[in-house]
N, C-alpha and C positions, 0 to 999 in steps of 0.2 A: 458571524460564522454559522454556517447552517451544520449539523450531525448527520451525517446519514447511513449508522452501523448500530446496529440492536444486538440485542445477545438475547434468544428466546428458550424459553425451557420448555421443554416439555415430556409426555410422557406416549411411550408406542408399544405397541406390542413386535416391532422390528427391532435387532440390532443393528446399532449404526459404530461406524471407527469414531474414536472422536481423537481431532486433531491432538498431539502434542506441543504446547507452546514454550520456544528455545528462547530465554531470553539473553546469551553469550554469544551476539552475532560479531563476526570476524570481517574485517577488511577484507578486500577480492575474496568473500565467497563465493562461490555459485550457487545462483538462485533462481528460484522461475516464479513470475507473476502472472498472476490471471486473474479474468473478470470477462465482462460479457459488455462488451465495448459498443458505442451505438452503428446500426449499417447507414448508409447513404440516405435512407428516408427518415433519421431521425428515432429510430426504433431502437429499443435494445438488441440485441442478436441472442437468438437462442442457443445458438450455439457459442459454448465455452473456448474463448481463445488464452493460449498460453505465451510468453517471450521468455528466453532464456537471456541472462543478466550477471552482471556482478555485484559485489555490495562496494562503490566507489570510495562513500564519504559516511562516518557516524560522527553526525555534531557533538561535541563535548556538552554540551545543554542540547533540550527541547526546541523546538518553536512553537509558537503558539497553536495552539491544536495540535500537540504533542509530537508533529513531526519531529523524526531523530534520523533515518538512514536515506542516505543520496545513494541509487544506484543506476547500473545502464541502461537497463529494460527497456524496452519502446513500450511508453503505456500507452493506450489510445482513448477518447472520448468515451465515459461511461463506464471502463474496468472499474472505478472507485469502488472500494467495497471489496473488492477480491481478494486473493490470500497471497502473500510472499511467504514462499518456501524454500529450505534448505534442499540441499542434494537427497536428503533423508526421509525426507517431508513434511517436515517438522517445521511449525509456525514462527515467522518470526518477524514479521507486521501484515499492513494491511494498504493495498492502495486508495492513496487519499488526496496526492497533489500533485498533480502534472508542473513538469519543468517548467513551464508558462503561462502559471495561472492570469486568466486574462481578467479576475476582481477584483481589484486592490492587489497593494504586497504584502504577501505570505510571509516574507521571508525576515520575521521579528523574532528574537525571541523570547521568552515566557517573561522575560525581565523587561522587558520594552525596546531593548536595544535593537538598530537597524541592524543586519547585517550587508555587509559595503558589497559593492556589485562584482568588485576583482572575485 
């Protein structure tokens, strides 16, 4: 399994908002995800795309690589990385697995067990 989320510090002579992180996420909330999805030539897009969602499913355990919340969002190709927010704005993961990942199954979890395809 590859990482590809850092957390950098630093230091500015600008202020910046820094996100609030909510960690009491609720069934059917409303949420919006966003990232920067790849365009038709394989490029990232520079431009910021958003999808409004709901929060479907919170596994009672993790999966591996810490997946925990199933929701509706249409993610696309390359959002990974971008922030799932409440109505508030407030943080409350991060997109990391599309519905169909096509490298091996995702869907273990942290304890080894499969979970069944229903």
């Amino acid at each position: 399994m590859v990482d590809d989320l850092a957390l950098l510090k630093f230091s500015s002579q600008e202020k910046y908002n820094v996100v609030k992180i909510k960690n009491d996420v609720q069934k059917n909330e409303k949420i919006l995800a966003t990232g920067f999805p790849f365009q038709d030539n394989f490029t990232q897009s520079p431009q910021l795309k958003y999808t409004m969602g709901y929060v479907k499913k919170i596994l009672h355990q993790p999966l591996i690589g810490g997946y925990q919340l199933g929701y509706s969002n249409n993610i696309y190709s390359g959002m990974s990385g971008g922030s799932i927010l409440n109505e508030k704005g407030e943080l409350i993961g991060i997109n990391a697995l599309g519905s169909y990942p096509f490298l091996g199954n995702h869907y273990i979890y942290q304890n080894g067990t499969i979970i069944s395809e229903k």
